[in-house]
C-alpha positions in Angstrom: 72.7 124.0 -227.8 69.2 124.4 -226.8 66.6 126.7 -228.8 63.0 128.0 -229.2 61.5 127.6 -232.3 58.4 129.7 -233.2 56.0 128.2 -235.9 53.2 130.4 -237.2 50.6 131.9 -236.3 51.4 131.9 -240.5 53.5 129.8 -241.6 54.5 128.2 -245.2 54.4 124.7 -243.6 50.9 125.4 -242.0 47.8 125.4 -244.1 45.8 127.8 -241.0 46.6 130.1 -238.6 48.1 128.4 -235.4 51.6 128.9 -232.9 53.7 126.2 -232.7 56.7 127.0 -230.3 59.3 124.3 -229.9 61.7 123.6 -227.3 64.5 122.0 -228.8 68.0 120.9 -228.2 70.1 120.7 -231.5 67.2 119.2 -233.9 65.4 117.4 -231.4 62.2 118.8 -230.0 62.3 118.1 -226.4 58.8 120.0 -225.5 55.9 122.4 -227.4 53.2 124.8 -226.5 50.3 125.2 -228.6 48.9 128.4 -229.0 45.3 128.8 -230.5 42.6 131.6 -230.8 43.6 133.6 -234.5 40.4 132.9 -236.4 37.8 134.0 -233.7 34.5 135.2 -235.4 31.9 135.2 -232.8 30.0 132.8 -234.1 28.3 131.3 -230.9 27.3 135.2 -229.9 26.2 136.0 -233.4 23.9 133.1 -233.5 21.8 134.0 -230.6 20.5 137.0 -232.4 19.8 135.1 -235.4 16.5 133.1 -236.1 16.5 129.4 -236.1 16.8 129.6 -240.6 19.5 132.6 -240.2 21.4 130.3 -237.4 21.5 127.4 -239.9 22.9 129.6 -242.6 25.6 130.6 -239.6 26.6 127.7 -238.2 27.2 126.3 -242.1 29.6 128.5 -242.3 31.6 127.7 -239.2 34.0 125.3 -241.7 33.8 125.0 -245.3 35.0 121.6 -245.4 32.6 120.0 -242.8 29.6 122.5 -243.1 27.1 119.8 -243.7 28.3 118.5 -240.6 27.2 121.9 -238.7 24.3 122.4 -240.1 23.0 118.9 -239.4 24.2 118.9 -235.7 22.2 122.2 -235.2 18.9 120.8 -237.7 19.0 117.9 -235.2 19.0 119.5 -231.9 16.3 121.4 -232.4 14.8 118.4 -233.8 15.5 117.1 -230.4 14.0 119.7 -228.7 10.8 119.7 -231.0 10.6 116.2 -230.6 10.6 116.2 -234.4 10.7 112.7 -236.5 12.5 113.3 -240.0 11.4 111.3 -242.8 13.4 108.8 -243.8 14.2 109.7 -247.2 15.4 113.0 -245.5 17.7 111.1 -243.1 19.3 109.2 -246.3 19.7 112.4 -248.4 21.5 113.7 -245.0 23.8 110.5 -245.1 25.1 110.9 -248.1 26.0 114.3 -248.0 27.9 113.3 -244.5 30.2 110.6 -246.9 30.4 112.5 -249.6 31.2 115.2 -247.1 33.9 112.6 -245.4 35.5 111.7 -248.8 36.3 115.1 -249.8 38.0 116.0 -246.3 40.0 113.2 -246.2 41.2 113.3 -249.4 42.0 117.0 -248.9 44.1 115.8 -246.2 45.9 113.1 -247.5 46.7 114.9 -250.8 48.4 117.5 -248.3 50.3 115.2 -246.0 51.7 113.9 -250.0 52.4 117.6 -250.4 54.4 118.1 -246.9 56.5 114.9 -247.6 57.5 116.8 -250.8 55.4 113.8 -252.5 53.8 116.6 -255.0 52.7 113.3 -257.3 50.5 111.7 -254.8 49.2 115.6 -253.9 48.2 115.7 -257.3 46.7 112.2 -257.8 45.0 112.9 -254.8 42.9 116.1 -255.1 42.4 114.9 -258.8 40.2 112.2 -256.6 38.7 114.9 -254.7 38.0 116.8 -257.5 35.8 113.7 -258.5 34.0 114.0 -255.2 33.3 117.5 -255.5 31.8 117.0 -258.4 29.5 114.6 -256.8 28.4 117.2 -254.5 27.7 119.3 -257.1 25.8 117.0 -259.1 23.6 116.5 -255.7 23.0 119.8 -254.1 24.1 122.0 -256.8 26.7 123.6 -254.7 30.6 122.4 -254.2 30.9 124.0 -250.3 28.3 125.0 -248.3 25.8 122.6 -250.1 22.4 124.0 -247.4 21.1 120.7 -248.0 19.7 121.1 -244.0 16.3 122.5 -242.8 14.9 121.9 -239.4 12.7 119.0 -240.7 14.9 117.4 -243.0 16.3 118.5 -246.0 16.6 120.9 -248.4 16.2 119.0 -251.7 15.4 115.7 -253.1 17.7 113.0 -255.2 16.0 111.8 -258.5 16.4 108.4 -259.6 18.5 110.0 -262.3 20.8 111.6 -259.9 21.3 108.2 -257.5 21.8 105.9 -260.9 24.7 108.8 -262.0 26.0 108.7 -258.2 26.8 104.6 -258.8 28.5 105.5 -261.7 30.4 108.2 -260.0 31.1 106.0 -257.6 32.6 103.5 -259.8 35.1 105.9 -261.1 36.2 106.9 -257.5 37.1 102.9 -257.0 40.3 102.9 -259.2 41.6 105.8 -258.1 41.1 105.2 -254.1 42.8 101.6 -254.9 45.4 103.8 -256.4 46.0 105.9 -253.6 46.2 103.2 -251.2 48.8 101.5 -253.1 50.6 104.5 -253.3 50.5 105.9 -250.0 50.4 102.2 -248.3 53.6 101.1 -250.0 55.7 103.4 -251.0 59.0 103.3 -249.3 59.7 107.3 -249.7 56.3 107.6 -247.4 57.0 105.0 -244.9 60.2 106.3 -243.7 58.4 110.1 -243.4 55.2 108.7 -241.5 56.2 105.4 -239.5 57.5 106.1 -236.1 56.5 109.4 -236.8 54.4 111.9 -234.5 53.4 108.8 -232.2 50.3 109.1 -230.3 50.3 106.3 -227.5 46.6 105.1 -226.5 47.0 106.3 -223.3 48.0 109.4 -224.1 45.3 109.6 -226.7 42.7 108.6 -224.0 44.0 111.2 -221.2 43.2 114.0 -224.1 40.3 112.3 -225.5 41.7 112.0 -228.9 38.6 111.6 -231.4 38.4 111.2 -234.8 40.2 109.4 -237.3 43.5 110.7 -235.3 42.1 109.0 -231.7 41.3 106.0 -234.3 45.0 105.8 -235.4 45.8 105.6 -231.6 43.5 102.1 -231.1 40.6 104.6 -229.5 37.8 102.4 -231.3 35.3 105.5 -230.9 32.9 106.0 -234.1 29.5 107.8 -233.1 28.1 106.3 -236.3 28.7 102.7 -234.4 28.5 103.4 -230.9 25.9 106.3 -230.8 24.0 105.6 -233.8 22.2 109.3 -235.1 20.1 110.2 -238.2 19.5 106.1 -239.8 23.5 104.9 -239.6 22.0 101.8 -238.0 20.8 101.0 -241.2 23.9 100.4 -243.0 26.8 97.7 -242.7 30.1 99.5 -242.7 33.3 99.3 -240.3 34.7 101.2 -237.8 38.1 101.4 -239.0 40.7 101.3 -236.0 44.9 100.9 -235.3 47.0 100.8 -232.4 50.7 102.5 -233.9 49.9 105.7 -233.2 52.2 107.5 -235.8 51.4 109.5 -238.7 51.1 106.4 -240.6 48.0 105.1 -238.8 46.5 108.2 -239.6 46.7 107.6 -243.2 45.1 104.5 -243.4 42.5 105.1 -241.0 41.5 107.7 -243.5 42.1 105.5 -246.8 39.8 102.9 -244.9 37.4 104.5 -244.1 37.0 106.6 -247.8 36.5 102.6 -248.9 33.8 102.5 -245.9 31.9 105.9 -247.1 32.0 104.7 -250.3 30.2 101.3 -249.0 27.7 103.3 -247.6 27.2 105.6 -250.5 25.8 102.9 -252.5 23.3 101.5 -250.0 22.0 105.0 -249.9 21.9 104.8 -253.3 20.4 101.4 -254.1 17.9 101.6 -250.5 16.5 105.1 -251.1 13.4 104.7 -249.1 10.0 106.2 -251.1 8.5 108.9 -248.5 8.6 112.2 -247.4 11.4 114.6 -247.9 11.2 116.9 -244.7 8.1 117.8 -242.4 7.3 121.0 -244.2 8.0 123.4 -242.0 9.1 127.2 -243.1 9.4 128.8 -239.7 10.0 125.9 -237.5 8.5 126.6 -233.6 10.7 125.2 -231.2 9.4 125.1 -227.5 11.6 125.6 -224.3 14.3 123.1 -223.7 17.5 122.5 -223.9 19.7 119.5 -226.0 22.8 118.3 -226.8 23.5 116.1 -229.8 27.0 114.7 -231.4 28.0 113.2 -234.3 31.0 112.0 -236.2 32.2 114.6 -238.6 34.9 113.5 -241.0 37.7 115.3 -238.2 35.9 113.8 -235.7 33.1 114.4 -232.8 31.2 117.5 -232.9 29.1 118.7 -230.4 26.3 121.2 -230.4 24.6 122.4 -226.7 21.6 124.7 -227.8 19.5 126.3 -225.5 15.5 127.5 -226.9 13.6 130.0 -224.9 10.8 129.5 -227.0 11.6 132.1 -229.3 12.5 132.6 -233.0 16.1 133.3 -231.8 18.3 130.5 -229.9 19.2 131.2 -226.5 22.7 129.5 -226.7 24.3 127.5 -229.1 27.4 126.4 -227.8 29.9 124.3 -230.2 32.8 121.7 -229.0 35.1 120.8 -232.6 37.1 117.4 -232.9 40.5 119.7 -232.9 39.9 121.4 -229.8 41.3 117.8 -228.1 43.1 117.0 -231.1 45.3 120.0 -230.7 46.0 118.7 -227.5 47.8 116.2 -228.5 50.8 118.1 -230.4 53.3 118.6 -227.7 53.0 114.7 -226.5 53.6 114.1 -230.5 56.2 116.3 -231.3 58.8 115.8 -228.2 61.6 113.5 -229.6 60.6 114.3 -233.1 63.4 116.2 -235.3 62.4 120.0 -236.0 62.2 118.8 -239.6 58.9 116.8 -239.1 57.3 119.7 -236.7 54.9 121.4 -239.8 53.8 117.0 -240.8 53.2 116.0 -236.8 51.2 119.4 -236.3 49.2 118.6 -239.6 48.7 115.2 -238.9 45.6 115.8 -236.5 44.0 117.3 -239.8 43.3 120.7 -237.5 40.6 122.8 -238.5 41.3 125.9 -236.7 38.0 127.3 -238.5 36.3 125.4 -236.5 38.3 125.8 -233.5 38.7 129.4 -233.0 35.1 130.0 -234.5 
Protein backbone atom coordinates (compact mmCIF):
# COMPACT_ATOMS: atom_id res chain seq x y z
CA UNK A 1 0.00 0.00 0.00
CA UNK A 2 1.41 3.26 -0.89
CA UNK A 3 0.91 6.45 1.41
CA UNK A 4 1.71 10.17 1.98
CA UNK A 5 2.84 11.08 5.14
CA UNK A 6 2.76 14.71 6.28
CA UNK A 7 5.29 15.84 9.10
CA UNK A 8 4.97 19.29 10.57
CA UNK A 9 5.01 22.34 9.94
CA UNK A 10 4.68 21.31 14.02
CA UNK A 11 5.33 18.43 14.98
CA UNK A 12 6.23 16.46 18.46
CA UNK A 13 9.22 14.81 16.68
CA UNK A 14 10.44 18.31 15.25
CA UNK A 15 12.08 20.69 17.59
CA UNK A 16 11.09 23.89 14.71
CA UNK A 17 8.70 24.54 12.33
CA UNK A 18 9.30 22.69 8.95
CA UNK A 19 7.06 20.11 6.36
CA UNK A 20 8.21 16.95 5.89
CA UNK A 21 5.88 14.96 3.41
CA UNK A 22 6.79 11.34 2.74
CA UNK A 23 6.08 9.13 0.03
CA UNK A 24 6.03 5.79 1.23
CA UNK A 25 5.05 2.31 0.50
CA UNK A 26 4.16 0.18 3.59
CA UNK A 27 6.98 1.70 6.12
CA UNK A 28 9.48 2.43 3.68
CA UNK A 29 10.00 6.00 2.47
CA UNK A 30 10.44 5.81 -1.13
CA UNK A 31 10.66 9.81 -1.84
CA UNK A 32 10.26 13.42 0.31
CA UNK A 33 9.59 17.06 -0.33
CA UNK A 34 10.80 19.55 1.94
CA UNK A 35 8.85 22.42 2.60
CA UNK A 36 10.41 25.55 4.25
CA UNK A 37 9.47 29.25 4.86
CA UNK A 38 7.28 29.24 8.57
CA UNK A 39 9.58 31.50 10.61
CA UNK A 40 10.04 34.42 8.10
CA UNK A 41 10.73 37.76 9.94
CA UNK A 42 12.12 40.12 7.47
CA UNK A 43 15.19 40.37 8.82
CA UNK A 44 17.27 41.23 5.65
CA UNK A 45 14.49 44.24 4.85
CA UNK A 46 14.47 45.33 8.49
CA UNK A 47 18.15 45.73 8.50
CA UNK A 48 18.49 48.18 5.82
CA UNK A 49 16.57 50.74 7.80
CA UNK A 50 18.64 50.08 10.71
CA UNK A 51 22.06 51.86 11.47
CA UNK A 52 25.22 49.90 11.37
CA UNK A 53 24.92 49.38 15.79
CA UNK A 54 20.93 48.73 15.47
CA UNK A 55 21.86 46.14 12.42
CA UNK A 56 24.36 44.35 14.75
CA UNK A 57 21.75 44.10 17.51
CA UNK A 58 19.39 42.61 14.47
CA UNK A 59 21.35 40.26 12.82
CA UNK A 60 22.23 38.74 16.69
CA UNK A 61 19.12 37.92 16.82
CA UNK A 62 18.65 35.96 13.60
CA UNK A 63 19.48 32.53 15.81
CA UNK A 64 19.93 32.30 19.47
CA UNK A 65 22.17 29.48 19.30
CA UNK A 66 24.77 30.81 16.81
CA UNK A 67 24.16 34.69 17.32
CA UNK A 68 27.79 35.30 17.95
CA UNK A 69 28.30 33.82 14.78
CA UNK A 70 25.95 36.66 13.10
CA UNK A 71 27.00 39.29 14.66
CA UNK A 72 30.68 38.60 13.80
CA UNK A 73 30.06 37.84 10.05
CA UNK A 74 28.24 41.28 9.88
CA UNK A 75 31.25 43.24 12.40
CA UNK A 76 33.60 41.72 9.84
CA UNK A 77 32.24 42.76 6.62
CA UNK A 78 32.02 46.06 7.30
CA UNK A 79 35.41 45.68 8.64
CA UNK A 80 36.17 44.63 5.19
CA UNK A 81 34.74 47.35 3.69
CA UNK A 82 36.42 49.94 6.13
CA UNK A 83 39.47 48.32 5.57
CA UNK A 84 39.53 48.05 9.40
CA UNK A 85 42.41 45.95 11.31
CA UNK A 86 41.01 44.52 14.73
CA UNK A 87 43.29 44.20 17.46
CA UNK A 88 44.46 41.12 18.30
CA UNK A 89 43.23 40.73 21.69
CA UNK A 90 39.76 41.48 20.11
CA UNK A 91 40.15 38.69 17.51
CA UNK A 92 40.98 36.16 20.54
CA UNK A 93 38.08 37.41 22.73
CA UNK A 94 35.96 36.73 19.29
CA UNK A 95 37.46 33.12 19.11
CA UNK A 96 36.50 31.99 22.09
CA UNK A 97 33.10 33.11 22.05
CA UNK A 98 32.88 31.16 18.42
CA UNK A 99 34.02 27.58 20.63
CA UNK A 100 32.27 28.30 23.36
CA UNK A 101 29.63 29.18 20.91
CA UNK A 102 30.34 25.62 18.99
CA UNK A 103 30.29 23.56 22.31
CA UNK A 104 27.03 24.64 23.42
CA UNK A 105 25.30 23.93 19.83
CA UNK A 106 26.63 20.73 19.55
CA UNK A 107 25.96 19.55 22.61
CA UNK A 108 22.32 20.88 22.28
CA UNK A 109 22.20 18.70 19.38
CA UNK A 110 23.55 15.61 20.53
CA UNK A 111 21.68 15.61 23.80
CA UNK A 112 18.50 15.73 21.41
CA UNK A 113 19.43 13.12 18.88
CA UNK A 114 19.86 10.94 22.70
CA UNK A 115 16.36 12.29 23.24
CA UNK A 116 14.81 11.11 19.68
CA UNK A 117 16.46 7.60 20.12
CA UNK A 118 14.37 7.51 23.32
CA UNK A 119 17.97 7.59 25.06
CA UNK A 120 16.48 10.29 27.75
CA UNK A 121 19.89 9.34 29.94
CA UNK A 122 22.44 10.47 27.46
CA UNK A 123 19.76 13.70 26.81
CA UNK A 124 20.24 14.45 30.26
CA UNK A 125 24.04 13.82 30.71
CA UNK A 126 24.29 15.82 27.83
CA UNK A 127 22.71 19.18 28.39
CA UNK A 128 23.98 18.77 32.05
CA UNK A 129 27.48 19.32 29.88
CA UNK A 130 25.94 22.22 28.17
CA UNK A 131 24.72 23.59 31.01
CA UNK A 132 28.55 23.77 32.07
CA UNK A 133 29.23 25.62 28.87
CA UNK A 134 26.62 28.04 29.28
CA UNK A 135 27.86 28.88 32.23
CA UNK A 136 31.07 29.70 30.67
CA UNK A 137 29.46 32.17 28.56
CA UNK A 138 28.02 33.63 31.33
CA UNK A 139 31.03 33.94 33.28
CA UNK A 140 32.63 35.77 29.96
CA UNK A 141 30.12 38.13 28.56
CA UNK A 142 27.64 38.19 31.29
CA UNK A 143 24.91 36.99 29.16
CA UNK A 144 23.88 33.05 28.38
CA UNK A 145 22.31 33.92 24.53
CA UNK A 146 22.82 36.79 22.71
CA UNK A 147 26.21 37.47 24.53
CA UNK A 148 26.81 41.24 22.05
CA UNK A 149 30.28 40.58 22.63
CA UNK A 150 30.67 42.26 18.73
CA UNK A 151 31.20 45.92 17.77
CA UNK A 152 32.49 47.04 14.36
CA UNK A 153 36.07 47.31 15.64
CA UNK A 154 36.29 44.48 17.79
CA UNK A 155 34.66 43.60 20.81
CA UNK A 156 32.52 44.45 23.23
CA UNK A 157 34.35 43.60 26.44
CA UNK A 158 37.57 42.46 27.76
CA UNK A 159 38.72 38.93 29.64
CA UNK A 160 40.65 39.55 32.96
CA UNK A 161 43.30 37.35 33.87
CA UNK A 162 40.88 36.20 36.57
CA UNK A 163 38.25 35.20 34.14
CA UNK A 164 40.87 33.24 31.50
CA UNK A 165 42.54 31.31 34.83
CA UNK A 166 38.59 30.29 35.83
CA UNK A 167 37.96 29.42 32.04
CA UNK A 168 40.98 26.55 32.38
CA UNK A 169 39.39 25.35 35.20
CA UNK A 170 36.03 25.36 33.54
CA UNK A 171 37.58 23.74 31.03
CA UNK A 172 38.91 20.95 33.03
CA UNK A 173 35.57 20.06 34.32
CA UNK A 174 34.07 19.91 30.76
CA UNK A 175 36.96 17.03 30.01
CA UNK A 176 35.29 14.22 31.99
CA UNK A 177 32.13 14.68 31.00
CA UNK A 178 32.89 15.06 26.99
CA UNK A 179 35.01 11.70 27.51
CA UNK A 180 31.83 10.48 28.96
CA UNK A 181 29.68 11.37 26.30
CA UNK A 182 31.85 9.84 23.71
CA UNK A 183 31.89 6.65 25.40
CA UNK A 184 28.42 6.74 25.71
CA UNK A 185 27.28 7.75 22.47
CA UNK A 186 30.49 6.01 20.58
CA UNK A 187 29.69 2.59 22.05
CA UNK A 188 26.60 1.94 23.06
CA UNK A 189 24.94 -0.73 21.20
CA UNK A 190 21.19 0.76 21.75
CA UNK A 191 22.74 3.96 19.60
CA UNK A 192 24.58 2.14 17.03
CA UNK A 193 21.75 0.12 15.69
CA UNK A 194 19.48 3.70 15.69
CA UNK A 195 22.28 5.84 13.88
CA UNK A 196 24.57 3.37 11.71
CA UNK A 197 23.28 2.87 8.26
CA UNK A 198 20.98 5.45 9.14
CA UNK A 199 19.98 8.68 7.04
CA UNK A 200 23.15 8.01 4.66
CA UNK A 201 24.45 10.89 2.92
CA UNK A 202 26.86 9.64 -0.01
CA UNK A 203 29.80 12.16 -0.85
CA UNK A 204 28.55 12.70 -4.02
CA UNK A 205 25.39 13.47 -3.10
CA UNK A 206 26.64 15.66 -0.37
CA UNK A 207 28.85 17.55 -3.01
CA UNK A 208 25.93 18.00 -5.69
CA UNK A 209 24.06 19.93 -2.70
CA UNK A 210 26.97 21.40 -1.21
CA UNK A 211 26.56 19.84 2.15
CA UNK A 212 28.56 22.06 4.78
CA UNK A 213 29.00 21.80 8.15
CA UNK A 214 29.68 19.20 10.43
CA UNK A 215 26.81 17.17 8.40
CA UNK A 216 28.85 17.71 4.78
CA UNK A 217 31.90 16.61 7.29
CA UNK A 218 30.10 13.36 8.21
CA UNK A 219 29.85 12.75 4.37
CA UNK A 220 33.99 12.94 3.78
CA UNK A 221 33.43 16.79 2.49
CA UNK A 222 36.78 17.91 4.31
CA UNK A 223 35.49 21.66 4.17
CA UNK A 224 36.39 23.78 7.54
CA UNK A 225 36.67 27.66 6.73
CA UNK A 226 38.65 27.82 9.91
CA UNK A 227 41.38 25.51 7.91
CA UNK A 228 40.91 26.31 4.38
CA UNK A 229 39.82 30.06 4.54
CA UNK A 230 41.42 31.15 7.64
CA UNK A 231 39.20 34.52 9.14
CA UNK A 232 39.62 36.51 12.43
CA UNK A 233 43.40 34.75 13.85
CA UNK A 234 42.35 30.82 13.40
CA UNK A 235 45.69 30.48 11.77
CA UNK A 236 47.12 30.88 14.97
CA UNK A 237 45.95 27.83 16.57
CA UNK A 238 46.68 23.94 16.06
CA UNK A 239 43.41 22.14 15.92
CA UNK A 240 41.89 19.48 13.37
CA UNK A 241 39.48 19.42 10.91
CA UNK A 242 37.60 16.60 11.89
CA UNK A 243 36.27 14.56 8.75
CA UNK A 244 34.33 10.89 7.89
CA UNK A 245 33.22 9.18 4.86
CA UNK A 246 29.91 6.90 6.25
CA UNK A 247 27.61 9.26 5.68
CA UNK A 248 24.88 8.14 8.25
CA UNK A 249 23.67 9.65 11.26
CA UNK A 250 26.41 8.17 13.06
CA UNK A 251 29.18 10.22 11.33
CA UNK A 252 27.34 13.03 12.41
CA UNK A 253 27.73 12.32 15.97
CA UNK A 254 31.30 12.05 16.11
CA UNK A 255 32.08 14.72 13.88
CA UNK A 256 30.41 16.76 16.48
CA UNK A 257 32.01 14.89 19.66
CA UNK A 258 35.42 15.56 17.83
CA UNK A 259 35.31 18.52 17.16
CA UNK A 260 33.84 19.71 20.99
CA UNK A 261 37.47 17.98 21.93
CA UNK A 262 39.00 20.36 19.09
CA UNK A 263 37.11 23.71 20.47
CA UNK A 264 38.13 22.80 23.60
CA UNK A 265 41.91 22.54 22.34
CA UNK A 266 41.52 25.83 21.15
CA UNK A 267 39.87 27.31 24.15
CA UNK A 268 42.92 26.96 26.13
CA UNK A 269 45.44 28.47 23.62
CA UNK A 270 43.09 31.44 23.75
CA UNK A 271 43.35 31.19 27.17
CA UNK A 272 47.05 30.55 27.86
CA UNK A 273 48.19 33.08 24.44
CA UNK A 274 46.03 36.04 25.28
CA UNK A 275 47.92 38.65 23.42
CA UNK A 276 48.49 42.15 25.68
CA UNK A 277 46.96 45.04 23.23
CA UNK A 278 44.07 46.71 22.31
CA UNK A 279 40.61 45.59 22.77
CA UNK A 280 38.75 47.21 19.66
CA UNK A 281 39.56 50.50 17.53
CA UNK A 282 37.30 52.72 19.54
CA UNK A 283 34.88 53.54 17.39
CA UNK A 284 31.04 54.52 18.62
CA UNK A 285 29.49 55.35 15.32
CA UNK A 286 31.61 53.43 12.89
CA UNK A 287 31.85 55.31 9.15
CA UNK A 288 31.77 52.85 6.61
CA UNK A 289 32.54 54.14 2.98
CA UNK A 290 30.89 52.77 -0.38
CA UNK A 291 31.59 49.21 -1.17
CA UNK A 292 30.43 46.21 -1.13
CA UNK A 293 31.83 42.55 0.62
CA UNK A 294 31.22 39.25 1.23
CA UNK A 295 32.74 37.32 4.10
CA UNK A 296 32.13 33.51 5.51
CA UNK A 297 32.87 31.67 8.30
CA UNK A 298 32.27 28.44 9.92
CA UNK A 299 29.44 28.62 12.39
CA UNK A 300 29.01 25.56 14.57
CA UNK A 301 25.98 24.27 11.78
CA UNK A 302 28.19 25.19 9.23
CA UNK A 303 29.12 28.15 6.58
CA UNK A 304 27.51 31.35 6.88
CA UNK A 305 27.56 33.97 4.58
CA UNK A 306 26.92 37.60 4.81
CA UNK A 307 26.79 39.89 1.27
CA UNK A 308 26.45 43.63 2.58
CA UNK A 309 26.21 46.41 0.44
CA UNK A 310 27.30 50.29 2.11
CA UNK A 311 26.14 53.43 0.39
CA UNK A 312 28.05 55.41 2.54
CA UNK A 313 25.47 55.84 4.89
CA UNK A 314 24.58 55.15 8.55
CA UNK A 315 22.08 52.59 7.21
CA UNK A 316 23.25 49.39 5.08
CA UNK A 317 22.22 49.18 1.67
CA UNK A 318 21.77 45.34 1.66
CA UNK A 319 22.67 42.71 3.89
CA UNK A 320 21.91 39.56 2.34
CA UNK A 321 22.43 36.25 4.59
CA UNK A 322 23.05 32.52 3.05
CA UNK A 323 22.67 29.80 6.49
CA UNK A 324 24.41 26.32 6.56
CA UNK A 325 20.70 24.64 6.54
CA UNK A 326 19.53 26.28 3.55
CA UNK A 327 21.86 23.33 1.57
CA UNK A 328 21.57 21.10 4.47
CA UNK A 329 17.84 20.90 4.07
CA UNK A 330 18.57 19.82 0.80
CA UNK A 331 19.77 16.86 1.55
CA UNK A 332 16.59 15.26 3.44
CA UNK A 333 14.77 13.57 0.57
CA UNK A 334 18.27 11.89 -0.73
CA UNK A 335 18.50 10.72 3.18
CA UNK A 336 15.28 9.67 3.98
CA UNK A 337 14.22 7.40 0.69
CA UNK A 338 14.73 3.73 1.82
CA UNK A 339 14.63 4.78 5.45
CA UNK A 340 11.57 3.20 7.52
CA UNK A 341 8.88 6.10 8.53
CA UNK A 342 10.03 5.37 12.05
CA UNK A 343 13.49 7.12 11.62
CA UNK A 344 11.85 10.19 9.48
CA UNK A 345 11.72 12.93 12.74
CA UNK A 346 16.00 11.48 13.57
CA UNK A 347 17.12 11.70 9.56
CA UNK A 348 15.28 15.18 9.32
CA UNK A 349 17.10 16.26 12.67
CA UNK A 350 20.29 14.92 11.91
CA UNK A 351 21.35 18.06 9.70
CA UNK A 352 20.97 19.97 13.06
CA UNK A 353 18.44 22.49 10.97
CA UNK A 354 18.03 25.83 12.25
CA UNK A 355 15.08 27.03 10.55
CA UNK A 356 15.59 30.41 12.55
CA UNK A 357 18.16 30.99 10.60
CA UNK A 358 16.75 29.70 7.51
CA UNK A 359 13.40 31.26 7.16
CA UNK A 360 14.89 34.52 8.82
Amino acid sequence: MSYTVPIGPYHPALEEPVHVKLYTEGEVIKDADVFIGYNHRGIEKLATERNHIQTITLVERVCGICSHSHALSYCLALEKIAGMEVPKRGQYVRVAICELERLHSHFLWLGLVGHLIGFDSAFMYTFDAREKVMEMLEMLTGNRVNYAMNIVGGARRDFTDEQLKLLLTMLDQLEEPLKKIKNILGTDKTTALRTKGVGVLPRDVAWLYGACGPHGRASGIKDDVRKIDPYICYEDFDFKAISFDDGDIFSRVLVRILESEESIKILRQVAKNMPDTGLNLGMKLPKVPVGETCVRIEAPRGEVTYYVVSNGKQNPHRVNIHVPTFKNAATVPAMLRENSVADAGLIVASIDPCFSCLDR
